[in-house]
C-alpha positions in Angstrom: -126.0 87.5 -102.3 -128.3 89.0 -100.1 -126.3 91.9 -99.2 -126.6 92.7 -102.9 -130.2 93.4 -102.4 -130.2 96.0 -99.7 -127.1 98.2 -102.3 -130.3 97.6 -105.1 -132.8 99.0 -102.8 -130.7 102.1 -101.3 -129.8 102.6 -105.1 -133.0 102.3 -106.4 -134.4 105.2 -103.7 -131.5 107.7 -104.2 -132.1 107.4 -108.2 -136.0 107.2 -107.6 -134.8 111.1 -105.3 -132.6 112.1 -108.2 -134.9 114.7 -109.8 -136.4 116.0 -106.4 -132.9 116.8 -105.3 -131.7 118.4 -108.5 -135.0 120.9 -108.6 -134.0 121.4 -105.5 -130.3 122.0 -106.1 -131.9 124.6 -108.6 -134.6 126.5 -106.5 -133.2 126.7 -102.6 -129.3 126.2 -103.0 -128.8 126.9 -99.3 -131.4 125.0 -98.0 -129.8 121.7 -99.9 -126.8 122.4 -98.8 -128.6 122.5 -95.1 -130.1 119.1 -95.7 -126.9 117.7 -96.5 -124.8 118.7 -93.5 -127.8 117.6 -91.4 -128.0 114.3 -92.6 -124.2 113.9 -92.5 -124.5 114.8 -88.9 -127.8 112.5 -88.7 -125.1 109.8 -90.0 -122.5 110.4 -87.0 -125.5 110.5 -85.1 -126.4 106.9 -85.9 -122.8 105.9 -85.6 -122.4 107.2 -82.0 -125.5 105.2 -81.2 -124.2 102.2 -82.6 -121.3 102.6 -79.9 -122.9 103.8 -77.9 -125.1 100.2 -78.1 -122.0 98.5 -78.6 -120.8 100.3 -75.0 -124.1 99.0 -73.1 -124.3 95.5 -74.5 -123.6 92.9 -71.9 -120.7 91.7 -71.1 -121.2 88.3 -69.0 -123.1 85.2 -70.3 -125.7 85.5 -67.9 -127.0 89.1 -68.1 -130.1 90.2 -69.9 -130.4 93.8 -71.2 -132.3 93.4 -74.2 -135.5 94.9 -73.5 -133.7 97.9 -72.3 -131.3 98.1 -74.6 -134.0 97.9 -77.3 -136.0 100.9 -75.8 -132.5 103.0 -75.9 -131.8 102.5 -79.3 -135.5 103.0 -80.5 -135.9 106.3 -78.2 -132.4 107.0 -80.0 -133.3 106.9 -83.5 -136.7 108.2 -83.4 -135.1 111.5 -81.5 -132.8 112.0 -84.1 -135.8 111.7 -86.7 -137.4 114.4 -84.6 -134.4 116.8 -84.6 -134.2 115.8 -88.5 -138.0 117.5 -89.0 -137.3 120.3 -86.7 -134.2 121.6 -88.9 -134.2 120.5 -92.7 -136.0 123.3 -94.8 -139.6 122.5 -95.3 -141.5 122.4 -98.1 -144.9 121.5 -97.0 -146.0 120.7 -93.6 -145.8 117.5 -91.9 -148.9 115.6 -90.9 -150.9 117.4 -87.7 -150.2 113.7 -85.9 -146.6 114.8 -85.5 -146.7 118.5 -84.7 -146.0 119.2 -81.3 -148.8 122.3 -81.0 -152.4 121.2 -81.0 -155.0 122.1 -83.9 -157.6 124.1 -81.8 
């Protein structure tokens, strides 16, 4: 039963998107269709890290790669987020925090 909760939530936040992505679909066809193949290759991206954390787990009883293994996958998804918000059509700017030039 609690599987059922995360389909509600994922549900929930592609209905809640719903009108976004249809004004979208209306005003910047090519830059939807953009989004789209960049988050199916965001998907294959996050599959190949999941092997890839799968390829790096440890074998033996007695081994501890935890830590390290944790820092891989976080450094993993949070580059893929980065290469996400370098790519997909903007519509406004992202915060100054996470710009890489400085506000001088």
């Amino acid at each position: 039963m609690q599987n059922w909760g995360l389909v509600v939530v994922v549900l929930g936040v592609l209905v809640a998107n719903l009108p976004a992505m249809m004004a979208q679909w209306r005003e910047d066809r090519p830059g939807f269709i953009k989004t789209l193949w960049l988050a199916a290759i965001y998907a294959l991206s996050v599959g190949l890290g999941i092997e890839l954390l799968l390829l790096l787990a440890p074998r033996q009883p007695g081994e501890t790669k935890a830590l390290w293994l944790t820092g891989v996958m976080v450094s993993w998804i949070l580059y893929g987020g980065l290469t996400l918000m370098r790519l997909v059509p903007r519509y406004r700017e992202p915060p100054a925090w996470l710009r890489a030039s400085s506000s001088t």
